[in-house]
VOBA-384866 format. One line per field, with one value per residue (C-alpha): residue in three letters; z negated, x negated, y negated; residue number from 1. Coordinates in Angstrom, 2 decimals, m for minus. Example, Ala and Ser with C-alpha at 12.3 -4.5 7.8 and 13.67 -1.06 7.14 Angstrom:
<nodes>
r <- [ALA,SER]
Z <- [m7.80,m7.14]
X <- [m12.30,m13.67]
Y <- [4.50,1.06]
k <- [1,2]
</nodes>
This chain:
<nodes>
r <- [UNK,UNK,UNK,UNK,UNK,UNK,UNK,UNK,UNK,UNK,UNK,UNK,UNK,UNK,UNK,UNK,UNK,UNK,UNK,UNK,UNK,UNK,UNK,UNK,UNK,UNK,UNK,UNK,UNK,UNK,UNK,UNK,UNK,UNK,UNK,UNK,UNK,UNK,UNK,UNK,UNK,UNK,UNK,UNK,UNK,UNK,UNK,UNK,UNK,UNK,UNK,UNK,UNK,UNK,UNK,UNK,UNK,UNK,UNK,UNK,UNK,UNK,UNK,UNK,UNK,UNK,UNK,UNK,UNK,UNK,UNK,UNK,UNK,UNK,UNK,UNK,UNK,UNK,UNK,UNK,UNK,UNK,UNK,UNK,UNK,UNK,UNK,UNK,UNK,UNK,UNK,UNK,UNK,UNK,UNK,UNK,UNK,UNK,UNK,UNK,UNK,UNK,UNK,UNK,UNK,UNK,UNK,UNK,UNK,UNK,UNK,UNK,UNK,UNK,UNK,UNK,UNK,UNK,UNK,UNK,UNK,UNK,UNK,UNK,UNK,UNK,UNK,UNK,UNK,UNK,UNK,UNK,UNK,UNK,UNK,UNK,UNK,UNK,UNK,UNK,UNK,UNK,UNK,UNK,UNK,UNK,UNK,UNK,UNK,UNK,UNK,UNK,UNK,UNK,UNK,UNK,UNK,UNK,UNK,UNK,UNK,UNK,UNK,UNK,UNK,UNK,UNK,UNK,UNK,UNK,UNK,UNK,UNK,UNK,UNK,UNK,UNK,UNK,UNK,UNK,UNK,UNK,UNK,UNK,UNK,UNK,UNK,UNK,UNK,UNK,UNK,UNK,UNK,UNK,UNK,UNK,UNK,UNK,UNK,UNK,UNK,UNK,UNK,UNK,UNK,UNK,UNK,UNK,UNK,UNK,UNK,UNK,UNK,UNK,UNK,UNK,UNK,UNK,UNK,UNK,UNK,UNK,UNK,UNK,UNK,UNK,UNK,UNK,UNK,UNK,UNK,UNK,UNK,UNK,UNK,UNK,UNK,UNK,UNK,UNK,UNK,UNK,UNK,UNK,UNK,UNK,UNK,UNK,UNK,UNK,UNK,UNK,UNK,UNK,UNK,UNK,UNK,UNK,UNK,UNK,UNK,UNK,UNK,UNK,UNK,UNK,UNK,UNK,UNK,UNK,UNK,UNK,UNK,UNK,UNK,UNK,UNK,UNK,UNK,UNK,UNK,UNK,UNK,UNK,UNK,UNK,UNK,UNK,UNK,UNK,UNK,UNK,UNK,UNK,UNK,UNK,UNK,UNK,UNK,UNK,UNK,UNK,UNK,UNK,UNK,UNK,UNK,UNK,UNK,UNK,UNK]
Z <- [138.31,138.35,139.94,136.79,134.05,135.15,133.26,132.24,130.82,128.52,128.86,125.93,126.07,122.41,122.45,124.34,123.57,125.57,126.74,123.54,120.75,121.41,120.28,117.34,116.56,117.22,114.55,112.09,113.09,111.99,108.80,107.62,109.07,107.03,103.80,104.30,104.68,101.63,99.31,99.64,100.22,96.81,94.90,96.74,95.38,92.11,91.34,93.20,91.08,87.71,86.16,83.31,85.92,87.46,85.57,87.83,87.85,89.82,91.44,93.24,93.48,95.65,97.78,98.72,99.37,101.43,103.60,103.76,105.77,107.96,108.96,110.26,111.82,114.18,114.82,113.80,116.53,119.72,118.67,118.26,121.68,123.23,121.79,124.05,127.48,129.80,130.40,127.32,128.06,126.06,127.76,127.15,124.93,123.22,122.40,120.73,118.49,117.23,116.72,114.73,112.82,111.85,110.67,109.23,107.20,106.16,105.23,103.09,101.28,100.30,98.93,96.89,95.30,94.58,93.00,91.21,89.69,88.09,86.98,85.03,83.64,82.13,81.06,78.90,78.30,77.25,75.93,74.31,77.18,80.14,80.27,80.19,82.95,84.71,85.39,87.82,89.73,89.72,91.04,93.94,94.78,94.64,97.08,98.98,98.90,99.54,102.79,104.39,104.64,106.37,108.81,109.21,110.35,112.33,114.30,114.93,115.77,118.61,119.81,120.42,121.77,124.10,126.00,126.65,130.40,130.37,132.81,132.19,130.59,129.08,124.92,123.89,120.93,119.56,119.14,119.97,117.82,118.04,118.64,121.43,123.41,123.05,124.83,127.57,128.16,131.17,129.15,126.24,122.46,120.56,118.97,118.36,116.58,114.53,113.13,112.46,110.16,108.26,107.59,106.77,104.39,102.91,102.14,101.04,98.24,97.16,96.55,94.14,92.15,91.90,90.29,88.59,86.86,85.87,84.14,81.79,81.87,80.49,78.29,76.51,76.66,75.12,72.08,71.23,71.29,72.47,75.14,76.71,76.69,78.93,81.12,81.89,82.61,84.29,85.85,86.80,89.55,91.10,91.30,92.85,95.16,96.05,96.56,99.21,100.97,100.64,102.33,104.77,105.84,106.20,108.17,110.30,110.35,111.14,114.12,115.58,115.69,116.22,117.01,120.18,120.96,123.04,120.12,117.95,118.58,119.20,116.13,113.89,115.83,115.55,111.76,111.08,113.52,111.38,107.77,106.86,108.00,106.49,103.55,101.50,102.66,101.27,98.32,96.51,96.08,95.03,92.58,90.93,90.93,89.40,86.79,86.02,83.45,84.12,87.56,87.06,84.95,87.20,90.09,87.86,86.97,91.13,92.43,89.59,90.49,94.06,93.67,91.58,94.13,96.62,94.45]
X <- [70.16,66.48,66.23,68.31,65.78,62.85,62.93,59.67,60.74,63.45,64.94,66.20,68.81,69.69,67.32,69.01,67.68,66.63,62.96,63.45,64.80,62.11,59.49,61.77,62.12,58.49,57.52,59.98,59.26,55.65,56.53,58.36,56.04,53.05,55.11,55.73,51.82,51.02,53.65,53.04,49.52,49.23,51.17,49.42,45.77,47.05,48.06,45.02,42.59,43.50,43.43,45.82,48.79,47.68,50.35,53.47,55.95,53.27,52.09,55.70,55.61,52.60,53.90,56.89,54.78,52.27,55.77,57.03,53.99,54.11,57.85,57.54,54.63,56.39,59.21,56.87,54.19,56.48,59.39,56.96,55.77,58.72,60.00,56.90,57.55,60.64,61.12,62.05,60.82,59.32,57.85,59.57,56.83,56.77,59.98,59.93,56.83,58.96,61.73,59.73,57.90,60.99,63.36,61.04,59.76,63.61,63.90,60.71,62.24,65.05,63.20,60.56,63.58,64.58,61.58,61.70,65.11,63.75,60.26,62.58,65.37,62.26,60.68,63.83,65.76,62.82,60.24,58.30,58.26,57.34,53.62,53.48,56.22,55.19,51.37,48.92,49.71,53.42,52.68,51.01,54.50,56.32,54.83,54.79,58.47,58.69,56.60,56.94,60.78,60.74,58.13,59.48,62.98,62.65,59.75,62.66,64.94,62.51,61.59,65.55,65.61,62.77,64.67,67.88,68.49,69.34,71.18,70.68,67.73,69.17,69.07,71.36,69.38,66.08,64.64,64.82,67.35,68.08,71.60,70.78,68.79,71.81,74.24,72.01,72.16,74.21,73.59,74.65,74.34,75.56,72.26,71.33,74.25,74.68,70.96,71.19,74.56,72.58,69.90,72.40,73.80,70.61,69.99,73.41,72.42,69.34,71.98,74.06,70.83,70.25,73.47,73.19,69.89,71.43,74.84,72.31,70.04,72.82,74.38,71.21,70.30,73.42,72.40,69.24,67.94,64.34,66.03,68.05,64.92,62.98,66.14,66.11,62.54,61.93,65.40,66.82,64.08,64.62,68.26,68.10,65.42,68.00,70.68,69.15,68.24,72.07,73.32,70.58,70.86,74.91,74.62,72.09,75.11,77.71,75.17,74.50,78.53,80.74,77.64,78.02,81.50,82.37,84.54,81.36,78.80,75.27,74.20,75.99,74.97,71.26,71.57,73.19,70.40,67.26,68.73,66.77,63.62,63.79,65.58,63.76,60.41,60.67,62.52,60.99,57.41,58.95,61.35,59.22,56.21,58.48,60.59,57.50,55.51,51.89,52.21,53.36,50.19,48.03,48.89,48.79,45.20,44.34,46.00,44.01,41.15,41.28,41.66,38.71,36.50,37.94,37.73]
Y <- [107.04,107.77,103.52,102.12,104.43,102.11,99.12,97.63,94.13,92.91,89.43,87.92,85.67,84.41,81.76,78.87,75.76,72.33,71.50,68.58,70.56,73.45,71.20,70.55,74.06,75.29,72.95,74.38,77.86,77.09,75.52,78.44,81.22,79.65,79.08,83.00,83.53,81.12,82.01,85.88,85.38,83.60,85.67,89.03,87.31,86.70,90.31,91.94,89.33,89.03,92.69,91.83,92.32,95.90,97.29,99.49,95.99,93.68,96.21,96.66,93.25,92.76,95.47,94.08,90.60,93.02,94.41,91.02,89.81,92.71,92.10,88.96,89.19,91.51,88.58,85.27,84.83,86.39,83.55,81.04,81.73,82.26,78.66,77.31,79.22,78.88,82.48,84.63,88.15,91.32,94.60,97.84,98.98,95.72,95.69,99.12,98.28,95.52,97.64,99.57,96.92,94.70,97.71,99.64,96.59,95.86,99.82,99.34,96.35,98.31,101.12,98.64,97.26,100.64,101.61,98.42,99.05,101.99,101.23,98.46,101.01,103.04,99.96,98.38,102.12,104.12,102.00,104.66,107.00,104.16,104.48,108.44,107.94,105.29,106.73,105.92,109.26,108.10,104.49,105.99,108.35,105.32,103.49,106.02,106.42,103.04,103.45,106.76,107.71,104.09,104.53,107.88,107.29,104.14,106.17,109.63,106.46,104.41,107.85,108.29,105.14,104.93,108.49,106.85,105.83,102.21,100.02,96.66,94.55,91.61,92.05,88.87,88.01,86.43,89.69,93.66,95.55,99.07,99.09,95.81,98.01,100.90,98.48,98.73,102.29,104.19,107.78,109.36,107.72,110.22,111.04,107.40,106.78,109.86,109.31,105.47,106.19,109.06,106.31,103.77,106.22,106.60,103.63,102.90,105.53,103.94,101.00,103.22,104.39,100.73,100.06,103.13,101.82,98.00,100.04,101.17,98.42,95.67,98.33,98.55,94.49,93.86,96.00,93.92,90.51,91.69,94.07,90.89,88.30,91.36,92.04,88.20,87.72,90.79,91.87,88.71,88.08,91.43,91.12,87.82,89.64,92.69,89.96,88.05,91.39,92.68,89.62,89.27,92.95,92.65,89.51,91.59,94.35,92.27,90.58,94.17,95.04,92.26,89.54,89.80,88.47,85.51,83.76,83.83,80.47,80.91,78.99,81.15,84.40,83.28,82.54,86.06,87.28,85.47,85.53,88.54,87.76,84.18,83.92,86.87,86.40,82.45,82.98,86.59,85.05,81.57,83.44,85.63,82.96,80.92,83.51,85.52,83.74,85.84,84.93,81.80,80.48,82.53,80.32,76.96,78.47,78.81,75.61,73.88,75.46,74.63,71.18,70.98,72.69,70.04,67.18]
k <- [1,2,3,4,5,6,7,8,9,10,11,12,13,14,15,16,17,18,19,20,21,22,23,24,25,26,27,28,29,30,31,32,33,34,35,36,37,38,39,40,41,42,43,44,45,46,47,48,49,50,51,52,53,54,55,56,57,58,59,60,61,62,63,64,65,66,67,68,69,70,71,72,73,74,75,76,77,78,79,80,81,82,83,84,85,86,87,88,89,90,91,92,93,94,95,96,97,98,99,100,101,102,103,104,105,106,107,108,109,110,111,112,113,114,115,116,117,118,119,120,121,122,123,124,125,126,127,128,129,130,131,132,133,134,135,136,137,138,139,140,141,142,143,144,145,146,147,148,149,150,151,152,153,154,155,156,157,158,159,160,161,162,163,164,165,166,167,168,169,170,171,172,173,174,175,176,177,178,179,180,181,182,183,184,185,186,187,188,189,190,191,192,193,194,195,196,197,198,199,200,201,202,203,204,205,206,207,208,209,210,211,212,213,214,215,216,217,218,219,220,221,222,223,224,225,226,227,228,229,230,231,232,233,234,235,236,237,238,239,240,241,242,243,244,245,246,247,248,249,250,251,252,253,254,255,256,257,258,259,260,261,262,263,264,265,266,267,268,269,270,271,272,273,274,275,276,277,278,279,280,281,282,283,284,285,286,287,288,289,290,291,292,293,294,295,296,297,298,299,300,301,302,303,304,305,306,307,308,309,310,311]
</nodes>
């Protein structure tokens, strides 16, 4: 037993591609990973810059462009690599870290867009009340909340991980996953499983206060013409934002539990597996660049501006 515990290196095996098509896909890879970086990047500047949007709703907003850049660059760089090497491998302690990085970056999304949902049901349900609500003091406990109970729980669930003795090392996808590295294991996963379905259900909570927040929100937009021109500019973003999340995040689900089956092909499996750290890292920026009409002209005003300093 004590001979199986001592794994040091992880293969993974969901990347199965020929010598031509990697080429193919490296360059796509790269494409995508630096429309990430620019498009949160840009968007990131533009808030930080221009003081006319440090109020609580951009504020969210850069964070979750800050988490999106620090979730993929625990997946990013390693597939990139990999896509250039023969052998597909990850140490132990490598493979934890981006455990930890990927989840808890996911976890964090959830949790801005919870925050969000609120700072906007204060903003359209009780106008007069927002900015004593919605102070700098309460800013700073909401990012918090959208930071710590991540961090925290995907750092109790690596530590539960990383004590489980495992008898195998082949993870069959393009990256470590939590419940991946539980199929390995000869030992008990009691634990592991009872604390990743408390998290789930917390999360799945912050998804009811969500709803919770819009009931209100359109009962209140339907009342006024002013209320429903603010829900659209300022809501409709965010719940195009929590949508992509919600289906990334099930596909991810779905991946982790039934992924793994012979009758499902590798193509699809790797979509389900990349959908959430793809689809809402491209599309939030682009969505509330393009919906959001201060950060819209602020990146008119940069783009010009950089052309001229080129020109």
């Amino acid at each position: 037993m004590d001979n199986v515990s001592r794994i040091f290196m992880f293969s993974l095996s969901g990347l199965n591609v020929t010598m031509e098509t990697r080429y193919v896909f490296f360059s796509l890879t790269t494409l995508v990973y630096h429309v990430i970086l620019l498009c949160n990047i840009i968007v990131i500047l533009c808030i930080v810059l221009d003081k006319q949007l440090h109020e609580p709703m951009y504020i969210f907003l850069c964070n979750l462009c800050i988490n999106a850049l620090y979730g993929t660059a625990g997946f990013y760089p390693k597939f990139m690599y990999d896509l250039l090497t023969q052998f597909h491998e990850i140490s132990y302690v490598g493979c934890l870290i981006q455990v930890f990085i990927i989840y808890s970056s996911a976890l964090c999304d959830v949790s801005t867009l919870t925050v969000m949902a609120y700072d906007r049901y204060l903003a359209i349900c009780k106008p007069l009340e927002y900015h004593s609500e919605m102070n700098n003091q309460k800013v700073v406990k909401c990012i918090l909340f959208c930071w710590l109970p991540p961090i925290i729980s995907m750092a109790i669930v690596v530590l539960l991980t990383s004590r489980l003795t495992l008898c195998g090392s082949n993870i069959e996808k393009l990256y470590c996953e939590t419940w991946a590295v539980a199929k390995l294991a000869c030992s008990s996963t009691i634990v592991n499983n009872v604390v990743g379905y408390i998290i789930i259900l917390v999360y799945f909570g912050h998804a009811v206060l969500i709803v919770y927040s819009y009931i209100h929100l359109i009962r209140i937009c339907t009342k006024s013409k002013e209320s429903k021109y603010r829900f659209m500019q300022t809501c409709v973003p965010h719940l195009l934002a929590l949508f992509n999340i919600a289906v990334a995040l099930l596909f991810d689900v779905f991946y982790s539990r039934y992924g793994y089956t012979i009758s499902v092909p590798l193509s699809v499996r790797n979509f389900m597996a990349l959908d959430f750290l793809f689809v809402p890292p491209v599309l939030n920026p682009l969505i509330y660049g393009l919906k959001l009409a201060k950060i819209r002209k602020k990146v008119i005003r940069m783009i010009f501006r950089f052309n001229i300093a080129i020109a």
